[in-house]
Wavefront OBJ file of the C-alpha trace (Angstrom):
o trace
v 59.586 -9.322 -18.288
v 57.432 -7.717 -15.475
v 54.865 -7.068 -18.124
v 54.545 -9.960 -19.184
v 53.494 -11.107 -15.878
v 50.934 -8.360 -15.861
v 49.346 -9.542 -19.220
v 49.146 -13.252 -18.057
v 47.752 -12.290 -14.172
v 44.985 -10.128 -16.491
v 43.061 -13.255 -17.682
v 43.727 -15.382 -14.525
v 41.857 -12.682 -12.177
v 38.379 -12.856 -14.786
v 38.242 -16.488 -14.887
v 38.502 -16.579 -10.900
v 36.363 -13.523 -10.268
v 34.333 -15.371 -12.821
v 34.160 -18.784 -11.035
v 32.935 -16.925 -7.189
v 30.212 -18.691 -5.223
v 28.030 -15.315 -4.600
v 24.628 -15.568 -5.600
v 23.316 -13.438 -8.752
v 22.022 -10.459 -7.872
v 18.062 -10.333 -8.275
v 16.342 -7.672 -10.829
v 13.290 -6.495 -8.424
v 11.891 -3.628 -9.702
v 9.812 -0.611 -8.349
v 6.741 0.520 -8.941
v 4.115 2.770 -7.350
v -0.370 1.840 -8.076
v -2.598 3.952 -7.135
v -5.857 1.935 -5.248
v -9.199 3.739 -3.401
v -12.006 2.390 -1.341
v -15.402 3.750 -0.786
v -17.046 3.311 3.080
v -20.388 4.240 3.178
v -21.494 5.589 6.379
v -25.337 5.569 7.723
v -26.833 8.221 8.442
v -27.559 5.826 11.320
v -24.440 5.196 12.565
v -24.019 4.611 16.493
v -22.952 7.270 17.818
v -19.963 7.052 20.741
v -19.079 3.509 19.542
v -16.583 1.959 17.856
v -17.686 0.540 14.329
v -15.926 -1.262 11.707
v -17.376 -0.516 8.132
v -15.517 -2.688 5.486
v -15.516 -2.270 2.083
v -13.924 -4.023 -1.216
v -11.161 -2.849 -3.456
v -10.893 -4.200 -6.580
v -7.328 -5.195 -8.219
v -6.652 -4.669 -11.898
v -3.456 -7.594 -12.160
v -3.157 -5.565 -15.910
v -1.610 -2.885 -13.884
v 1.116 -5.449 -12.895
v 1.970 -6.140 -16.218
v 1.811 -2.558 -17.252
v 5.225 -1.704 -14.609
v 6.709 -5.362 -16.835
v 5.525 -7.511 -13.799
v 3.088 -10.369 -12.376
v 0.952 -10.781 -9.110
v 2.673 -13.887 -8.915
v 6.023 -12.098 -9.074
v 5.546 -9.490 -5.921
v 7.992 -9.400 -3.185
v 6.489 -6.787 -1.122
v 3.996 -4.152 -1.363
v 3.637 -1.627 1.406
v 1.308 1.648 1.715
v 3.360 4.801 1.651
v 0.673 7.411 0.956
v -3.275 7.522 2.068
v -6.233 9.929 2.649
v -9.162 9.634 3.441
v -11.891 11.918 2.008
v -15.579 12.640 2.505
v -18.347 13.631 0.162
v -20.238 15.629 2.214
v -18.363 18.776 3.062
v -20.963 19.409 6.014
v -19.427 15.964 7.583
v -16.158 16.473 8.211
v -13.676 13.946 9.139
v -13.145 15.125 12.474
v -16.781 13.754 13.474
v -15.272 10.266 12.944
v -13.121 10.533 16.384
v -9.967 8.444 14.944
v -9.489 6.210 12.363
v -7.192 2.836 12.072
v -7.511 1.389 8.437
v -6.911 -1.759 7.942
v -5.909 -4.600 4.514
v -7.066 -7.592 5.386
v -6.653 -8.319 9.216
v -3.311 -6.066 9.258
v -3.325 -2.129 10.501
v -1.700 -0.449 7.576
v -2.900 3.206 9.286
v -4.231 5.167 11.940
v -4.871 9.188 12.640
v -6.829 11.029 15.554
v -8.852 13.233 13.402
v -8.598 16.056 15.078
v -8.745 19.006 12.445
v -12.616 19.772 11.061
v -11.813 18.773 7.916
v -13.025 16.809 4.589
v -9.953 15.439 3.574
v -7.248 14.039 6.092
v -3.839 13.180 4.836
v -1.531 13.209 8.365
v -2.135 9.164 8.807
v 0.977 6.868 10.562
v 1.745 4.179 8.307
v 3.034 0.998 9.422
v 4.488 0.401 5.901
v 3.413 -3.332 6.778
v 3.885 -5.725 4.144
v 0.479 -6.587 2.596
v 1.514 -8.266 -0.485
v -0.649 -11.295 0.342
v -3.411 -8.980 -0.182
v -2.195 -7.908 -3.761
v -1.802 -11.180 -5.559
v -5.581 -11.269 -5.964
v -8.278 -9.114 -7.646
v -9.806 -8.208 -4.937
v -8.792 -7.194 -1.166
v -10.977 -6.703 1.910
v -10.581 -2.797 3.544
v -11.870 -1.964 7.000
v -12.406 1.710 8.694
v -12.483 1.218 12.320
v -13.595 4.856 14.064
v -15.863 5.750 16.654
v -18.716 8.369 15.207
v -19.038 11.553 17.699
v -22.122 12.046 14.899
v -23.823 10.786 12.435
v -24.026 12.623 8.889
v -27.591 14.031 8.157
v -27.293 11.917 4.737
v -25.811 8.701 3.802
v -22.142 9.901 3.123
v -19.116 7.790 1.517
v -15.677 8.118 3.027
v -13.125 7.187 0.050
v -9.687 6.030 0.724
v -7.530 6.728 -1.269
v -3.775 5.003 -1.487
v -0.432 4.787 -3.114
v 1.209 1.079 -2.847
v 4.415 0.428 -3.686
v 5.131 -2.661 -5.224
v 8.765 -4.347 -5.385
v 9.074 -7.421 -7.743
v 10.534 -9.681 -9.948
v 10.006 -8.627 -13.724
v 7.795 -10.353 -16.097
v 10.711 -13.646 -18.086
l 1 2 3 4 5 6 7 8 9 10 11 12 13 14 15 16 17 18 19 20 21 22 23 24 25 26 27 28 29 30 31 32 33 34 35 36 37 38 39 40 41 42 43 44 45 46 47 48 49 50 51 52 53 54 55 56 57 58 59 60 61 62 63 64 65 66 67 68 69 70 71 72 73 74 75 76 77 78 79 80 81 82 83 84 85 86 87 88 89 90 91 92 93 94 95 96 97 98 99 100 101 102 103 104 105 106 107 108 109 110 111 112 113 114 115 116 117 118 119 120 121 122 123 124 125 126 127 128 129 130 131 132 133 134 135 136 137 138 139 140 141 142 143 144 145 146 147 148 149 150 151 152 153 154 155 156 157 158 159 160 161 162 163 164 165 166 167 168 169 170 171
């Protein structure tokens, strides 16, 4: 008798577990683009000031359906990776005095540049959420540093980035 008991309980407990009032869970997924920026910096920069050189990245939304997803469909993107480099190796990054990096109007890094280097990877991130900035094909980028020199040649400063991207996949 007991088991019968068991057998009818079985069916009961899936139609109530069935019948609960929790939300479905949503099927974000993860995904990592690669984006860079060039800054070009004057050979007449002022020198001991702060300046603010912005540039335009460009946004290829085929990327987003590439990683199954939409611009439309992004629930946050953050920056978890960025460097700056220059193409001079005579002007190192050091000669910039800091740098804060900005998407848009929101700080998404900053470093003091203190090692005499070309390439500087040791930014803070504020892993803010800039997804606003991603749903276009294009985004605004600003370098904000204070020049302790100027480069004997127009120079670029590229920044380079890693953004990862949570969404909703493509229906």
């Amino acid at each position: 008798m007991r088991r019968n008991r068991f057998y009818f309980l079985l069916p009961l407990l899936a139609i109530i577990a069935g019948c609960s009032d929790y939300p479905p869970i949503d099927p974000y997924i993860t995904f990592n683009i690669d984006r860079s920026v060039n800054f070009p910096l004057s050979n007449t920069e002022n020198i001991g000031q702060d300046i603010g050189i912005t540039a335009t990245g460009s946004i290829d939304t085929n990327e987003y359906v590439k990683n199954t997803s939409s611009a439309y469909l992004l629930r946050t993107s953050e920056v978890w990776r960025l460097s700056l480099q220059s193409n001079d190796p005579n002007y190192t990054l050091d000669k910039l005095g800091y740098a804060h990096i900005l998407i848009g109007s929101d700080t998404i890094a900053f470093d003091s540049m203190t090692p005499p280097s070309t390439i500087d990877t040791n930014f803070i991130l504020t892993k803010v959420d800039i997804t606003k900035y991603m749903r276009d094909t294009s985004f605004t980028a600003t370098l904000q540093c204070r020049p302790q020199s100027a480069p004997a040649n127009p120079t670029t400063i590229t920044c380079g980035m890693t953004i990862v991207h949570t969404a909703l996949p493509l229906p």
